[in-house]
Every structure is written in structure tokens, then in C-alpha cells.
C-alpha positions as CSV (number, residue, x, y, z in Angstrom):
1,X,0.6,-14.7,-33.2
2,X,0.9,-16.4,-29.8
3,X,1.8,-13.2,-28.1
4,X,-1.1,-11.6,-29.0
5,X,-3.5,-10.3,-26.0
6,X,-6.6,-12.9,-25.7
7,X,-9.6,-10.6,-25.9
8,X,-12.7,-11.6,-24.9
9,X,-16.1,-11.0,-26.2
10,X,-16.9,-8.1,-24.2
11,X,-14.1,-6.8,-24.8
12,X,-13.7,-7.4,-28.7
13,X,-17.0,-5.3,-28.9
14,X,-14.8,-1.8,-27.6
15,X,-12.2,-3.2,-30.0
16,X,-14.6,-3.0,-33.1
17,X,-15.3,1.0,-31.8
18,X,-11.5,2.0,-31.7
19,X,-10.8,-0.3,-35.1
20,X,-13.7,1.9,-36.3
21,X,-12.3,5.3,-35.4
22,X,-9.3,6.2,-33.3
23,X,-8.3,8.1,-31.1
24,X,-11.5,8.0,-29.6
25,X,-12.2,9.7,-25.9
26,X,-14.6,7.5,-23.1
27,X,-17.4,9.1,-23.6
28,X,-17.4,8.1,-27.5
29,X,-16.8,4.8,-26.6
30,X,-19.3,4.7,-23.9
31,X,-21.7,6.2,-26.2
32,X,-21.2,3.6,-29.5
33,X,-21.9,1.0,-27.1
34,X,-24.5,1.9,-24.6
35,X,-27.3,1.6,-27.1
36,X,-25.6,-1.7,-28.6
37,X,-24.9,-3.6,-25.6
38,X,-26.8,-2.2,-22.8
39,X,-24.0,-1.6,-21.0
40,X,-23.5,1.3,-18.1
41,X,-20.5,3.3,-18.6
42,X,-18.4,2.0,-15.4
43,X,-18.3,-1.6,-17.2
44,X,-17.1,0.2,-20.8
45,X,-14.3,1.7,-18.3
46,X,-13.8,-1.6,-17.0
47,X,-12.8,-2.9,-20.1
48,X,-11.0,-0.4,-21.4
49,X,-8.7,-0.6,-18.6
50,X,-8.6,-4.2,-18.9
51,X,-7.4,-3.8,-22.8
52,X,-5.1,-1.1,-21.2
53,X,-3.1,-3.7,-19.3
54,X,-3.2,-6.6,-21.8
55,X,-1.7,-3.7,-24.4
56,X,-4.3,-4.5,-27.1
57,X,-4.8,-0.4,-26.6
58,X,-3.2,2.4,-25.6
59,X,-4.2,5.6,-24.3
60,X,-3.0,9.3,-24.8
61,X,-3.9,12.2,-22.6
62,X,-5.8,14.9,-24.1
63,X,-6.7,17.8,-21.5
64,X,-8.7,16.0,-18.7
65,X,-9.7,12.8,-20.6
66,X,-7.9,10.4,-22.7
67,X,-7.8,9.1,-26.2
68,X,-7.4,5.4,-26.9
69,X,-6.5,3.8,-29.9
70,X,-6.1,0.2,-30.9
71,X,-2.3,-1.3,-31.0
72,X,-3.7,-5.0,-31.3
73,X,-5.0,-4.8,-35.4
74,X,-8.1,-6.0,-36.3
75,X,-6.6,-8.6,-39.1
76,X,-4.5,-10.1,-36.7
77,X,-7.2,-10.9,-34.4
78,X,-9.2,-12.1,-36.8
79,X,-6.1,-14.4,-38.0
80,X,-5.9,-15.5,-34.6
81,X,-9.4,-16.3,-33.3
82,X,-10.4,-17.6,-36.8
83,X,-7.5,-20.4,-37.0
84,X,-8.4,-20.5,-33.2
85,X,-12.0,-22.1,-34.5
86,X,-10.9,-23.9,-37.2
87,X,-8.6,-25.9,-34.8
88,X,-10.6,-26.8,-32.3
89,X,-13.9,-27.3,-34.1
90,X,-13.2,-28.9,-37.4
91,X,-9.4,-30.0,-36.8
92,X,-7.5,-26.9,-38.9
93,X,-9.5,-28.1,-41.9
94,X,-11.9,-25.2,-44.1
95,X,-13.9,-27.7,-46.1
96,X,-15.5,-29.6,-42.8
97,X,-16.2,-25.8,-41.6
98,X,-18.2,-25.0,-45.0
99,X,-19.5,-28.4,-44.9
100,X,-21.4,-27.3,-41.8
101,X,-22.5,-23.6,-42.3
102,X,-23.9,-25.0,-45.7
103,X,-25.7,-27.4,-43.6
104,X,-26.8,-24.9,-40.8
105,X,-27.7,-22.1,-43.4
106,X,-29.0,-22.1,-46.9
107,X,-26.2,-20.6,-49.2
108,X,-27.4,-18.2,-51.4
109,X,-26.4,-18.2,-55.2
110,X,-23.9,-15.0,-54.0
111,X,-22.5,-16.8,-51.8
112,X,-22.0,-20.3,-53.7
113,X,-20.6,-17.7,-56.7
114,X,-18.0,-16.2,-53.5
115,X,-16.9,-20.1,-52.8
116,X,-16.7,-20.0,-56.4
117,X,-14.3,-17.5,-57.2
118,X,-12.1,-18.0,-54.0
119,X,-12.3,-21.9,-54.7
120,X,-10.5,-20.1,-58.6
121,X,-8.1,-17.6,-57.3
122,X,-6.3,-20.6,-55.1
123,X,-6.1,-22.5,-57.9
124,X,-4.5,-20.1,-59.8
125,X,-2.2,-19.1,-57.2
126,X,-0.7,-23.2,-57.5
């Protein structure tokens, strides 16, 4: 997992388009996230090309533009960035994380009956 690109913010929101749908050409990009983030289109170029040289993406030419598509997956950046939180805000444990979101938030019933079922299927797997 280590040798995973480190995306940042800005740039996990072009990631979320080309997870979404891929190949996608520039101008889809630019126009999922122009609306969303208020962003012009030379800074969506700018961080495509950034994602470009980190290989999180690559890009295939298609006529006069190209097509990008993700080679970073979405699951293992989520893997990474979530054990990435965990481990430097509540020391690698989950229970101190719920602890706090429960605290922060109000759980619903749905989402004490999630906990719930989770809390069940780990057992079951021991």
C-alpha cells in the first residue's frame, strides 16, 4: 500500500469522476466538476496532469483529445487514507473512532442497527 500515489483533496475529487465513469475525455471532467467545485478548467488540467505523473491515471489518445481512466482503484485509496486516519487520530483503534462520531453526531437507529450487524458478522467470522 505504501507505493500508492498520495492524492490530495483536490485531486481525489477528479478521481471520484474517472472512478465514476472511464475513459472520460477533459471536457467531461471539466464539466462534472465545474458546477461542484467552482473550479476553471485550466486547474481541472492541472490536476489531471498532476495524477498523470504520480500514475494514479493514465491517459489514451482519442483523435485530438484524450481519454483518462483511473489506474489507482478507488478501494485501495480508501484502504489507505482510512487506516491513514485511524492511525494518526485514534492510534489504529475503530472503537475510539466510533466513540467520537457517536459523540459528534447523533446515530440514528439505522445506523446503531449497521454497528449492529457488522459488530455480528466479525463475530461470526472468529
Amino acid at each position: 500500500m505504501e507505493d500508492l500515489p498520495s492524492i490530495s483533496e483536490a485531486e481525489s475529487a477528479v478521481m471520484e469522476v474517472l472512478w465514476r465513469t472511464s475513459p472520460v475525455s477533459t471536457e467531461d471532467v471539466v464539466a462534472a466538476l465545474k458546477n461542484r467545485q467552482d473550479w476553471q478548467e485550466p486547474t481541472i488540467k492541472t490536476l489531471l496532469n498532476r495524477l498523470l505523473k504520480k500514475g494514479a491515471i493514465s491517459a489514451q489518445r482519442d483523435g485530438r483529445r484524450y481519454l483518462y481512466s483511473p489506474v489507482l482503484q478507488r478501494d485501495q485509496w480508501l484502504a489507505r487514507e482510512s487506516k491513514g486516519l485511524l492511525d494518526r487520530l485514534f492510534g489504529g483503534r475503530v472503537a475510539p473512532l466510533v466513540a467520537h462520531f457517536s459523540k459528534q453526531r447523533k446515530l440514528t437507529k439505522k445506523d446503531l442497527a449497521e454497528l449492529k450487524r457488522l459488530i455480528e458478522e466479525l463475530e461470526d467470522e472468529r
